[in-house]
Backbone bond lengths (Angstrom), bond angles and torsions (degrees), N, CA, C in turn:
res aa  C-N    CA-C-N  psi(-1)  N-CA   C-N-CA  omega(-1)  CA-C   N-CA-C  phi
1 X - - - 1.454 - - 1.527 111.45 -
2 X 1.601 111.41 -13.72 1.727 114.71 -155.18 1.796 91.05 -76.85
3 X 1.854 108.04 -39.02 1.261 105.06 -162.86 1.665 106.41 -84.95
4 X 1.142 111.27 -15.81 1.667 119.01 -178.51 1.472 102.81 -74.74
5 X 1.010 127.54 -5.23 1.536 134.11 -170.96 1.617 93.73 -113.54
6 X 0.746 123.47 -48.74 1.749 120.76 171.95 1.381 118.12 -55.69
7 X 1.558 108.50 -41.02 1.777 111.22 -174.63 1.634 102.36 -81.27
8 X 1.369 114.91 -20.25 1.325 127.76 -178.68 2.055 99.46 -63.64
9 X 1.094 78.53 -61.28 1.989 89.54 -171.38 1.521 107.32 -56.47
10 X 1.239 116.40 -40.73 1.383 124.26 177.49 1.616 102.07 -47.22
11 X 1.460 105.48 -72.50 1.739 106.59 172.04 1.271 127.14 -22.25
12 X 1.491 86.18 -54.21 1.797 92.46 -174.77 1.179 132.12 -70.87
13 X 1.444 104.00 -23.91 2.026 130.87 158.91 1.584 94.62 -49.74
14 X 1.180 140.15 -57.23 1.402 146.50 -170.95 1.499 120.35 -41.39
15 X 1.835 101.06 -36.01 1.476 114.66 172.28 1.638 132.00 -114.84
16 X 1.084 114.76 53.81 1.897 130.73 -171.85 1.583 101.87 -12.86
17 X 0.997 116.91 -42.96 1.185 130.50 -168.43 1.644 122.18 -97.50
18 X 1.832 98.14 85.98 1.578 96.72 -168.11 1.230 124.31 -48.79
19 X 1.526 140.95 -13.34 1.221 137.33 -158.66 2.004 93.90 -97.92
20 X 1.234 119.14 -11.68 1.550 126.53 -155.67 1.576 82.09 -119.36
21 X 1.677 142.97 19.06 1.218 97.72 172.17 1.571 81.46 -119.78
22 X 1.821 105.73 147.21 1.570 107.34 178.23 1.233 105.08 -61.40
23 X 1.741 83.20 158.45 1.318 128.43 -173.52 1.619 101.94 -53.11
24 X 1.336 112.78 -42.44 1.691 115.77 -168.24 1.860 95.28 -77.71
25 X 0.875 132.87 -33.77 1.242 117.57 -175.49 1.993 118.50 -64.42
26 X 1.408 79.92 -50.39 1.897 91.58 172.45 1.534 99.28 -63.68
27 X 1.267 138.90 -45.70 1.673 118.46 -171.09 1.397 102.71 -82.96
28 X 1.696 132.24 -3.12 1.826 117.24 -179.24 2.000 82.89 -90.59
29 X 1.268 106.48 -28.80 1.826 97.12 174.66 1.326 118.50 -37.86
30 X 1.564 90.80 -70.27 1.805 102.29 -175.34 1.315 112.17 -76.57
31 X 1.261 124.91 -5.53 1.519 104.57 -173.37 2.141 96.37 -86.33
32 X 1.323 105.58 -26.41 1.502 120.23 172.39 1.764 128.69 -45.24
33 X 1.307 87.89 -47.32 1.472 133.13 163.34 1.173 95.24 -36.88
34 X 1.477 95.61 -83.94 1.605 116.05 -152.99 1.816 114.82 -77.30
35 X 1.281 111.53 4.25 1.335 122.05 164.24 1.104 108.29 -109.43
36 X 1.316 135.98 4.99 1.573 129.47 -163.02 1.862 85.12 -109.39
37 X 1.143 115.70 -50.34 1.569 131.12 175.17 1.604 93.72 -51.14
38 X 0.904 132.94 -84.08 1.781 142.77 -154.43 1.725 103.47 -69.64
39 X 1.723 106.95 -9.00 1.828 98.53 174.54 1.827 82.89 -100.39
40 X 1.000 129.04 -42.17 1.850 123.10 178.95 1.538 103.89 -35.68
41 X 1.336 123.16 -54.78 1.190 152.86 -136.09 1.780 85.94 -74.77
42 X 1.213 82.00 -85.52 1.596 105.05 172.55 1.897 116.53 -15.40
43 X 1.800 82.97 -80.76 0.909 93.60 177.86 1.980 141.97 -15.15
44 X 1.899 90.48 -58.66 1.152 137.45 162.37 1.832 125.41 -39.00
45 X 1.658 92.77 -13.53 2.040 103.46 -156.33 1.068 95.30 58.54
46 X 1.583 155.35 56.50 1.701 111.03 176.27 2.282 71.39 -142.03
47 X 1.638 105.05 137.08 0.976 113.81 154.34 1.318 136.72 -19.15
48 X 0.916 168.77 -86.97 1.379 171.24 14.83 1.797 123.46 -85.36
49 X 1.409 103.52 -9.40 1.136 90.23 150.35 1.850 133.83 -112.44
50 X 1.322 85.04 1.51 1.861 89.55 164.34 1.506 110.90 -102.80
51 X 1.671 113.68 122.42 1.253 118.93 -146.40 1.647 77.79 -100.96
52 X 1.346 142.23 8.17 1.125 138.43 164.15 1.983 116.31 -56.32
53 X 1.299 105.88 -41.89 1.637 144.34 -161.86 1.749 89.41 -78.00
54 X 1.354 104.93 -47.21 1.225 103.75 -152.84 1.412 108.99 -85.06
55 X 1.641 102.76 -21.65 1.580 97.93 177.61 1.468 121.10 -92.36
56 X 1.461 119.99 4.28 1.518 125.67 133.19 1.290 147.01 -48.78
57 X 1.684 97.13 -20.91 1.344 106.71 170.43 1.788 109.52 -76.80
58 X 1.788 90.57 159.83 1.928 86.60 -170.80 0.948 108.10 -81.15
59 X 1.630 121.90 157.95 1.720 130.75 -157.24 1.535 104.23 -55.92
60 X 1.552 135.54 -51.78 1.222 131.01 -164.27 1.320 95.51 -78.36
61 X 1.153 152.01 -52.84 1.811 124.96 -179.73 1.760 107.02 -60.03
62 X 1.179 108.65 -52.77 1.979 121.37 169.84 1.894 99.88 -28.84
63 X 1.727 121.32 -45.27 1.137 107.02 -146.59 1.581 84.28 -86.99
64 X 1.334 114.72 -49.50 1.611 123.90 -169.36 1.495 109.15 -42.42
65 X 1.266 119.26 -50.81 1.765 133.28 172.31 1.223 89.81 -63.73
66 X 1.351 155.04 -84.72 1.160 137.47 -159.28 1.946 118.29 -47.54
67 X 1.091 111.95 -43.41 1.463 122.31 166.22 1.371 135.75 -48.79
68 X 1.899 98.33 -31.44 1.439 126.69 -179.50 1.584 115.54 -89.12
69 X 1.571 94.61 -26.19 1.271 94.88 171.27 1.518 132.96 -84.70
70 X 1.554 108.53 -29.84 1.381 130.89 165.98 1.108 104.86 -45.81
71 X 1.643 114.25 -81.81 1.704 119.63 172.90 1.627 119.33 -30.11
72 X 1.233 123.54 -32.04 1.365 138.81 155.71 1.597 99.38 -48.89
73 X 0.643 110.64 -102.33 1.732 123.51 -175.24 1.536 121.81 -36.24
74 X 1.482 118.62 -33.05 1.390 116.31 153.78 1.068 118.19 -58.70
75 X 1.956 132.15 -52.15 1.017 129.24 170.95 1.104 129.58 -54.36
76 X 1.353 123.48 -30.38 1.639 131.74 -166.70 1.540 89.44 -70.30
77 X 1.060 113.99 -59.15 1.891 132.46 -161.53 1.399 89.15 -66.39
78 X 1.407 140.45 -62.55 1.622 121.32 175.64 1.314 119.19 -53.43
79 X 1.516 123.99 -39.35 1.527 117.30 176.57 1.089 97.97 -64.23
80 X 1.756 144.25 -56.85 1.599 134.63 177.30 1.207 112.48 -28.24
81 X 1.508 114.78 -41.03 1.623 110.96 -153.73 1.881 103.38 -80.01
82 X 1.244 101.57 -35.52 1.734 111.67 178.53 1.822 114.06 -98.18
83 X 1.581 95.96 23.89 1.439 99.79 157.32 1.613 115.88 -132.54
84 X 1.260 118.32 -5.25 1.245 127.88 -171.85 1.938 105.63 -66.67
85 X 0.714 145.77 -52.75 1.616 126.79 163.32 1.659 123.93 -77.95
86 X 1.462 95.95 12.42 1.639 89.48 -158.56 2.148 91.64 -113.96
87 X 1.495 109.65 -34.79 1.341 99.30 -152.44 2.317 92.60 -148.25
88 X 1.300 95.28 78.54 1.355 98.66 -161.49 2.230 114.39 -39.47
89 X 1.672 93.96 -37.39 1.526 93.76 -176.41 1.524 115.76 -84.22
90 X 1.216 123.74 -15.45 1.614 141.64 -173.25 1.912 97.51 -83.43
91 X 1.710 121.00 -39.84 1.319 122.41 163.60 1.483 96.53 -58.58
92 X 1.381 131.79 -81.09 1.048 121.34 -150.49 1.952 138.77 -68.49
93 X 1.455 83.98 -24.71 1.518 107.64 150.20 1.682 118.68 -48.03
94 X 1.272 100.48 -59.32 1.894 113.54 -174.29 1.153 95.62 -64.84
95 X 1.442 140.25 -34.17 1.355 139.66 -134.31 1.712 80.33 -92.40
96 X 1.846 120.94 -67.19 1.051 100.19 177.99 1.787 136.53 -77.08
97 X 1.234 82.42 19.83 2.070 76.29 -178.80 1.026 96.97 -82.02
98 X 1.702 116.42 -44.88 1.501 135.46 -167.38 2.237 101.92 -50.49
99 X 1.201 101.93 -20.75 1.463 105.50 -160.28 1.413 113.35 -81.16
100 X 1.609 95.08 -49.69 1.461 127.87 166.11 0.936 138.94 -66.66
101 X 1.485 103.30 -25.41 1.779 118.42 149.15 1.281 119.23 -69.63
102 X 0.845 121.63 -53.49 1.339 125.21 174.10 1.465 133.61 -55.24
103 X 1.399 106.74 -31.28 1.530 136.24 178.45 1.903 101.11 -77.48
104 X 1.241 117.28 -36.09 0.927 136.77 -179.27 1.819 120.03 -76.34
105 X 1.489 90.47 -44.83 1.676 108.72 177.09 1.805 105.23 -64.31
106 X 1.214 98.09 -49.79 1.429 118.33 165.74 1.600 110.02 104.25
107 X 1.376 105.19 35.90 1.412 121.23 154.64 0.994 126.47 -82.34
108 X 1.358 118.06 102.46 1.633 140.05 -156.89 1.854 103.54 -44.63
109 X 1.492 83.49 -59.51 1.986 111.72 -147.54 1.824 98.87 -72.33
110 X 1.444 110.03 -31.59 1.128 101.61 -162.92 1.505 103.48 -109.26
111 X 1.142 120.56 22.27 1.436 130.66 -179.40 1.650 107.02 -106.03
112 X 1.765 104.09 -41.99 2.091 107.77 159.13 1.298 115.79 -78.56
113 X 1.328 112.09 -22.52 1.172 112.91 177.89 1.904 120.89 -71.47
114 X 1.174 121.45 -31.32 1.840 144.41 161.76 1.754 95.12 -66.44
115 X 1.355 98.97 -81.40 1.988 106.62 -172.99 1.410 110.15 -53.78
116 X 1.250 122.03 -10.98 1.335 120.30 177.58 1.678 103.34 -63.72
117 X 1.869 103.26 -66.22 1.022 126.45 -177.89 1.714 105.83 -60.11
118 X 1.305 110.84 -41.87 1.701 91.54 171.75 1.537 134.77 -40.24
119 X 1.745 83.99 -44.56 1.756 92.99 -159.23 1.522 91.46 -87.83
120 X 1.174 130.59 28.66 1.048 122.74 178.39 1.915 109.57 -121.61
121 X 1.164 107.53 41.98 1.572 132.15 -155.32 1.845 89.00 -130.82
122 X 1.380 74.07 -166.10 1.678 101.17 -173.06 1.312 113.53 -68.12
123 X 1.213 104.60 124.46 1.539 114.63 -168.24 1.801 117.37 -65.77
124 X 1.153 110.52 -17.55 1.544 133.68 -179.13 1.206 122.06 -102.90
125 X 1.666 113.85 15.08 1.269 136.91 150.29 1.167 141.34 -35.50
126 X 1.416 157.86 51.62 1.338 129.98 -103.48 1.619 105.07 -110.16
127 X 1.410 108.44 20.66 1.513 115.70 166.25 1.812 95.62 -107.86
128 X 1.002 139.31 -37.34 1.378 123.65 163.05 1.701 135.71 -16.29
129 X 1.001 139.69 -50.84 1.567 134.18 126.26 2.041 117.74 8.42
130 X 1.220 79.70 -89.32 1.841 122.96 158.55 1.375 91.73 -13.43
131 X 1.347 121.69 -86.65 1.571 156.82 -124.32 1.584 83.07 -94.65
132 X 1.337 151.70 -64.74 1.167 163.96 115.56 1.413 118.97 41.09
133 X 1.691 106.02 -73.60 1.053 143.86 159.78 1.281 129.58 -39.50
134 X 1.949 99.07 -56.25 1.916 94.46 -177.71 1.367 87.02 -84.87
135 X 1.151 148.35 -68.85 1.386 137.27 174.62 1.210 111.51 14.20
136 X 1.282 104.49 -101.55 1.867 121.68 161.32 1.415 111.06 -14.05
137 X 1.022 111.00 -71.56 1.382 126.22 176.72 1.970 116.02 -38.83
138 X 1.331 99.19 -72.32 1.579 94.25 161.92 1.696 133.31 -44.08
139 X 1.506 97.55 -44.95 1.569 96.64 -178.82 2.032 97.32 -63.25
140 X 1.495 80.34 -52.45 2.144 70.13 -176.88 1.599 114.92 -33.94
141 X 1.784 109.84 -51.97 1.522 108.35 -171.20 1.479 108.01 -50.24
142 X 1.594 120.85 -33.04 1.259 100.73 -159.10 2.034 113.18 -108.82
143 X 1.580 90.15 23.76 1.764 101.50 166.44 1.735 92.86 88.78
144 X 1.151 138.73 4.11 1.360 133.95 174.99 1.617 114.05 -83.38
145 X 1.656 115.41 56.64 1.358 134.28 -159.79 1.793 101.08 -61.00
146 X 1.131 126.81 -44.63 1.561 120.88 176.60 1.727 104.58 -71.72
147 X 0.789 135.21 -62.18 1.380 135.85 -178.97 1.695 111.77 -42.61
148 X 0.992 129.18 -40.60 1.602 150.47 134.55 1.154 120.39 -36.40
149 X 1.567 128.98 -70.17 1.357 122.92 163.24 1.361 118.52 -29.86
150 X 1.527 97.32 -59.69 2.009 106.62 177.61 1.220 127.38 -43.85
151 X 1.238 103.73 -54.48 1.264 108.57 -169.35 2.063 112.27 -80.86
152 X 1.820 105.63 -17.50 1.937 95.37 174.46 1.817 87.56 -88.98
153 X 1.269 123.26 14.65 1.651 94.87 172.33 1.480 101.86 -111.84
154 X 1.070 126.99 6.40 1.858 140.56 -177.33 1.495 76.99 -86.83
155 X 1.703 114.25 -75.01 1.779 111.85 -163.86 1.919 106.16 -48.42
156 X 0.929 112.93 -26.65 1.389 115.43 -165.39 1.734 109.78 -77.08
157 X 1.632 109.39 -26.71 1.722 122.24 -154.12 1.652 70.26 -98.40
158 X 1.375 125.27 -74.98 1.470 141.18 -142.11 1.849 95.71 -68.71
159 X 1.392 117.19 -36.98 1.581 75.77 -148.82 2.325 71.80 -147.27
160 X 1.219 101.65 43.52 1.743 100.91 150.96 1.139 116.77 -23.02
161 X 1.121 168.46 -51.30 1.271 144.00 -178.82 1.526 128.71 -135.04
162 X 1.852 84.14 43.81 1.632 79.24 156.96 1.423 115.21 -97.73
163 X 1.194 115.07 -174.80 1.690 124.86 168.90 1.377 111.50 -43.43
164 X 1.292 117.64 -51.10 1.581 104.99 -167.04 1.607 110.87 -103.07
165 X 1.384 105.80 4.80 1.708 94.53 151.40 1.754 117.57 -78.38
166 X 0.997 112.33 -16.12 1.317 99.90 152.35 1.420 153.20 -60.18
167 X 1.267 101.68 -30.28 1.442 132.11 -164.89 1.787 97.47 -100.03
168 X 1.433 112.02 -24.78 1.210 117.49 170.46 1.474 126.30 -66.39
169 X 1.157 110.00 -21.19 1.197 116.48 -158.15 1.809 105.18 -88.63
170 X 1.371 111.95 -24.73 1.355 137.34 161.19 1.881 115.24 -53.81
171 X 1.466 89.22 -62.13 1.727 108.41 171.50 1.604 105.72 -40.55
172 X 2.021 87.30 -62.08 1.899 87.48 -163.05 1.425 111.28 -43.94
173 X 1.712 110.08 -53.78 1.300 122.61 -169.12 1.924 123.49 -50.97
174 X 1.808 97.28 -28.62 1.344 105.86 -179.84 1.946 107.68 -68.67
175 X 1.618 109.46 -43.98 1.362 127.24 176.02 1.835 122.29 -44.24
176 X 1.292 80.04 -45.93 1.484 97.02 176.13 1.557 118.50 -85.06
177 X 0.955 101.25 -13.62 2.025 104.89 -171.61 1.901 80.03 -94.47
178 X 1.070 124.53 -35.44 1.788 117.69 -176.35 1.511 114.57 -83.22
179 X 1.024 117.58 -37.40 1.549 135.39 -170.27 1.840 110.32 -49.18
180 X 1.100 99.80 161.06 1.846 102.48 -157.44 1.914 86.97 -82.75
181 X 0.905 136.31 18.81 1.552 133.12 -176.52 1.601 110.81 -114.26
182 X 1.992 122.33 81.05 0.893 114.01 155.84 1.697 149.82 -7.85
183 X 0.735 100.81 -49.92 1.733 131.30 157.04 1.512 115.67 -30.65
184 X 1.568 98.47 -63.55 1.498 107.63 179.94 1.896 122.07 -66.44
């Protein structure tokens, strides 16, 4: 993946002008990225999606996967941005890799900031739930306990029986036992 990420960058040297370099070059970027992160991961024994696993790993492989994943998530979110009038499922695809990378990288701001804009899509989405969820999930990481509440009782009204209205209901309860409202 180390050298597929090099022939990738080379490409992208080819076009100075980020809005002029294709769309396919920025998504073989991030998809490079995002395998270079998930073979670290690997590598490591540690899951890649339990960021518990991952923060066992030692800081210099931890920082490189974190780096790989970002670069993931910039790219995903630039290929979104130069597919969004042109290729409706290739936007929305990028839109969430870009989310999940990021959520993953463990960039708070730009992980609500993507899922914000996700869940703000087609309601018949069937990763929306999902999208809902890390949302929620981020504002919780960063102590924003009402904004969190809101959004696992939207997953809870909107979409009852998926998978992660379940798991929400745990979240809500954690939000509310922290939240500045005695009461709760």
């Amino acid at each position: 993946h180390a050298s597929a990420i090099e022939f990738v960058r080379l490409a992208d040297r080819l076009y100075p002008d980020d809005d002029a370099t294709p769309p396919d070059i920025v998504l073989a970027r991030a998809e490079a990225h995002r395998a270079r992160a998930e073979q670290l991961v690997e590598e490591a024994g540690a899951d890649p999606t339990r960021p518990v696993e991952i923060a066992g790993i030692d800081p210099v492989t931890r920082a490189e996967i974190r780096a790989n994943y970002l670069d993931a998530g910039e790219n995903f979110l630039r290929h979104a941005r130069l597919t969004v009038l042109s290729d409706d499922a290739a936007f929305t695809d990028s839109l969430w890799m870009a989310g999940e990378s990021y959520d993953r990288g463990g960039e708070t701001s730009k992980t609500i900031e993507v899922f914000s804009e996700y869940a703000g899509g087609a309601d018949d989405d069937q990763r929306l739930p999902a999208a809902l969820y890390r949302l929620a999930g981020a504002h919780q990481s960063r102590a924003e306990y009402d904004m969190a509440s809101q959004l696992y009782r939207e997953l809870l009204d909107e979409h009852p029986n998926s998978a992660e209205a379940a798991a929400a209901y745990v979240r809500l309860a954690q939000c509310r036992a922290l939240d500045d409202d005695p009461e709760n």
